[in-house]
C-alpha positions in Angstrom: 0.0 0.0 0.0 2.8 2.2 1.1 4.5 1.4 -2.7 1.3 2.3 -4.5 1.3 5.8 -2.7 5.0 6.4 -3.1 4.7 6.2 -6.8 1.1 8.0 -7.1 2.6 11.5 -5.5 5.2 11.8 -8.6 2.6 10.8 -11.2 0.3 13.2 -9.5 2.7 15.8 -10.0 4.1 15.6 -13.1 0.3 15.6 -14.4 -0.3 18.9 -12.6 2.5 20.4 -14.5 1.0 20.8 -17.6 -1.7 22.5 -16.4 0.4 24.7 -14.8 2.2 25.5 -18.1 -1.2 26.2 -19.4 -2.5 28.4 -17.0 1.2 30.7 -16.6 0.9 30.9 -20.4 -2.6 32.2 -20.7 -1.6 34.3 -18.4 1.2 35.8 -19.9 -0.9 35.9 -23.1 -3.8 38.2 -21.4 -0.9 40.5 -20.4 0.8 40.8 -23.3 -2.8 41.6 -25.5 -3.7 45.0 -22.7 -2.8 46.8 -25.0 -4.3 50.2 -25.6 -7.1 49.5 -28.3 -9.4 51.1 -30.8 -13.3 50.0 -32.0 -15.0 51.6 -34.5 -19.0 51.4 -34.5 -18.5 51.9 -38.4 -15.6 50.9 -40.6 -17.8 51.8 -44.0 -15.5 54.3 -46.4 -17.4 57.9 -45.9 -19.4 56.6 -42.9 -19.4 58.5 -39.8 -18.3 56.7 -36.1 -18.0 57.0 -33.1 -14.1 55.5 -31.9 -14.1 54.5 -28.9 -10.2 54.0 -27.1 -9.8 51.5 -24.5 -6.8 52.0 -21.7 -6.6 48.8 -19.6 -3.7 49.5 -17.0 -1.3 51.7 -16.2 2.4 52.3 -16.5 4.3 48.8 -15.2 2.1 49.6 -11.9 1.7 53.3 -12.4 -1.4 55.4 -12.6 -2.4 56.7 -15.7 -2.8 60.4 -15.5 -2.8 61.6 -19.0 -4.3 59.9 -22.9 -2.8 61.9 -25.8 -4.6 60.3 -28.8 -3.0 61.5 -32.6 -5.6 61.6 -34.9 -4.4 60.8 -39.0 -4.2 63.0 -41.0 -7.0 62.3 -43.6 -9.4 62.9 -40.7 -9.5 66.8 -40.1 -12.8 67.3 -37.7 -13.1 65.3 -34.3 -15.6 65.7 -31.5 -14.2 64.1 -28.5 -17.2 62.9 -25.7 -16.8 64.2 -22.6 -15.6 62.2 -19.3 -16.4 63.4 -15.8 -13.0 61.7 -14.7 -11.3 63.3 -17.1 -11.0 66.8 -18.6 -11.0 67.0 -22.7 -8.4 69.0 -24.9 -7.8 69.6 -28.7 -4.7 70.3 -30.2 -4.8 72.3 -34.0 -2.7 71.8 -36.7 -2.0 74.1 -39.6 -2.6 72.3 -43.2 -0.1 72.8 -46.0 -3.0 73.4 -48.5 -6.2 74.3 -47.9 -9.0 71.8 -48.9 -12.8 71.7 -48.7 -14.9 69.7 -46.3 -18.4 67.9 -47.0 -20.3 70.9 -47.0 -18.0 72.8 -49.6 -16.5 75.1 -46.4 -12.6 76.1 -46.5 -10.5 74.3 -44.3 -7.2 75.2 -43.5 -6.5 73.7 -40.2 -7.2 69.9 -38.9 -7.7 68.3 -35.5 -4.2 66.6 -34.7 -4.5 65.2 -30.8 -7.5 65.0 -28.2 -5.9 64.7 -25.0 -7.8 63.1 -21.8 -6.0 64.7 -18.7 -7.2 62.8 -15.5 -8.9 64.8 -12.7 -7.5 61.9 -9.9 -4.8 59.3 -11.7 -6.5 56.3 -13.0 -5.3 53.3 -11.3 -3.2 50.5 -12.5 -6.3 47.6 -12.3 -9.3 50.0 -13.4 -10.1 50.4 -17.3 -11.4 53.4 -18.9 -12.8 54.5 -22.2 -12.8 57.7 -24.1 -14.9 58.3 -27.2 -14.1 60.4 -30.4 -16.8 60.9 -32.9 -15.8 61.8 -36.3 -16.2 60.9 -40.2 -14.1 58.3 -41.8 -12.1 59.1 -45.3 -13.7 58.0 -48.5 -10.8 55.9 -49.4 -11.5 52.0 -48.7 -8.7 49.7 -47.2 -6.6 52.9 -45.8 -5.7 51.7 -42.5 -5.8 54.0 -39.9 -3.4 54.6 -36.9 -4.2 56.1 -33.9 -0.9 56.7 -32.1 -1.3 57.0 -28.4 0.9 58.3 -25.4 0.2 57.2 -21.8 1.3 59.2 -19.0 1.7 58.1 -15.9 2.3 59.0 -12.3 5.7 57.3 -13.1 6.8 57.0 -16.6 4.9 57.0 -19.8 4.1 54.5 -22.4 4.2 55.2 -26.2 1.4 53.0 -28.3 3.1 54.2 -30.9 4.5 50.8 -33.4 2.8 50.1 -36.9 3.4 46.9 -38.3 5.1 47.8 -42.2 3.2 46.5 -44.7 3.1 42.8 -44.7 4.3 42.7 -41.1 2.5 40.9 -37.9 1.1 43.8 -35.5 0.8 40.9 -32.9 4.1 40.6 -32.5 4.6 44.6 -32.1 5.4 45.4 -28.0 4.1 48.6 -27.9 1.3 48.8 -31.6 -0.4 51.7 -32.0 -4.4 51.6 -32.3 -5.4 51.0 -35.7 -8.2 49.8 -38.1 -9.0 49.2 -41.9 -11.5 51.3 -43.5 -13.6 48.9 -45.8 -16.1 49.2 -48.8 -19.3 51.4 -48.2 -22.5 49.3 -49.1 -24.6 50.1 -52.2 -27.2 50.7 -49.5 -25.0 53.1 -47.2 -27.2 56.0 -46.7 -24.7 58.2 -44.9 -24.9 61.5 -47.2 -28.8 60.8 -47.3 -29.4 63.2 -44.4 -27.6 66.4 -46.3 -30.3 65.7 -49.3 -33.1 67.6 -49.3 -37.0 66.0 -48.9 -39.2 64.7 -52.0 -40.5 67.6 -53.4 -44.4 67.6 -53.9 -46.0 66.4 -57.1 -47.6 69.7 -58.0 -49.7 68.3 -60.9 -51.4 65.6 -58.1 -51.9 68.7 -55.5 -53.7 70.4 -58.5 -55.5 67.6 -59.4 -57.0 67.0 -55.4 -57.9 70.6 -55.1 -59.6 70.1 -58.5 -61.4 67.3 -57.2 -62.3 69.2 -53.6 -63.5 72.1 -55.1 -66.1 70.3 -57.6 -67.1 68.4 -54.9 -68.1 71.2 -52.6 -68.8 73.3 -54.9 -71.7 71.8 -56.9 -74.9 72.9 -55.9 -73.9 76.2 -56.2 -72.6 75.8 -59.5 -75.7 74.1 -60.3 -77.8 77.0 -59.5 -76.0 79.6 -61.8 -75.8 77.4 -64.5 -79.6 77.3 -64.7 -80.8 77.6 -68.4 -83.2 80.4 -69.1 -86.0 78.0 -70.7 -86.3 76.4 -67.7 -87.1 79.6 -66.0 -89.6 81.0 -68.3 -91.6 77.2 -68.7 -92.2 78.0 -64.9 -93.2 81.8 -65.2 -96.0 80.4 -68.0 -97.2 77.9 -65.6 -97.7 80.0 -62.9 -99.6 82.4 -65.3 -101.9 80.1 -66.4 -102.6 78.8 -63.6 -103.3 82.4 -61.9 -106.3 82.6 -65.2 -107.8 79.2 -64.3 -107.9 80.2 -60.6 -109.9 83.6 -62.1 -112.0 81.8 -64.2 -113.4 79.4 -61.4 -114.2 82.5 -59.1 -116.3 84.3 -61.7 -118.4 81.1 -62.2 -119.0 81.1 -58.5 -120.1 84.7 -58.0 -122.5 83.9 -61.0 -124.4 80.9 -59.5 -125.0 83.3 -56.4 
């Protein structure tokens, strides 16, 4: 009995280790993925979103107490939502050229970096999010970086690394937020709300108050358009009948 037990403990433990493998590497896998992260509520080419920028821990330990998020440059308006833990800041930038926006308006500056300063320092376990409303280029599979500095109490942390073109952003220690613009669908109705309503169809209009006022309007037309025969057939009919009433009188005054 003593044998069997002797022998179970080392089975016992070399099973367990495995396991143990497993779990230290999922582990290290969850810390290795916090990374500061982007998610679009629209990817569609001309679409407008609403970003919204994920910042999981701090600085190796250290509070975060500043988000400077760099905005690319085909994007030129952003309207960052406010945070009650936070206060909000935009930072201009000059353009080298003018251009035009949507609505035919000169624009010759563009929105380069919202900063999130922290009111109290964000601690190393909490999460927050910070949300950027804005409209995406009209250019489909432009990817889009969102470079991003995290201050801390100690330190900072640059999110800053873009994978080059063919490269593996996975394997990046420090990749900047990014996402891929796709194809707008044939059904996208983004510009829709700039266009103006459906004009009436005059010629149906017309033809309802047509139909309204010959409805409401027909007995009185009726009595103007009486014909003049009809009116003197009844003035003859009253005549004669005022001479029949005369003649039937005179015969009674005779018989008395």
């Amino acid at each position: 009995m003593t044998t069997r037990r002797t022998l179970a403990r080392p089975l016992l433990r070399l099973a367990a280790l495995p396991a143990a493998v497993g779990v230290l590497t999922l582990a290290t896998a969850g810390t290795a993925n916090a990374h500061v992260t982007i998610t679009p509520s629209e990817t569609a080419a001309g679409a407008y979103t609403v970003l919204t920028v994920s910042v999981p821990h701090g600085c190796d330990g250290s509070p975060t107490t500043k988000v400077a998020i760099q905005i690319p440059e085909p994007i030129l308006s952003v309207t960052p939502t406010r945070n009650s833990f936070w206060t909000e800041s935009i930072q201009m930038k000059k353009l080298a050229t003018p251009v035009q926006d949507a609505h035919g308006n000169e624009v010759t500056e563009r929105v380069a970096t919202v900063t999130y300063t922290a009111k109290s320092p964000l601690p190393d376990g909490v999460r927050d999010t910070f949300e950027l409303s804005l409209q995406l280029p009209e250019t489909a599979g432009e990817t889009l970086a969102f470079p991003t500095i995290q201050t801390c109490t100690k330190g900072q942390t640059g999110w800053t690394e873009v994978a080059a073109d063919g490269g593996n952003a996975e394997e990046l220690e420090h990749p900047a937020p990014v996402f891929v613009v796709t194809e707008a669908d044939a059904d996208d109705a983004h510009g829709e709300a700039d266009e103006a309503p459906d004009e009436p169809d005059e010629a149906a209009d017309d033809a309802d108050d047509s139909a309204e006022s010959s409805e409401s309007g027909d007995s009185g037309d009726d009595s103007d358009d009486v014909s003049p025969a009809v009116g003197y057939t009844g003035l003859g009919a009253g005549v004669l009948g005022l001479l029949a009433g005369g003649a039937a009188l005179l015969q009674v005054r005779r018989r008395q």
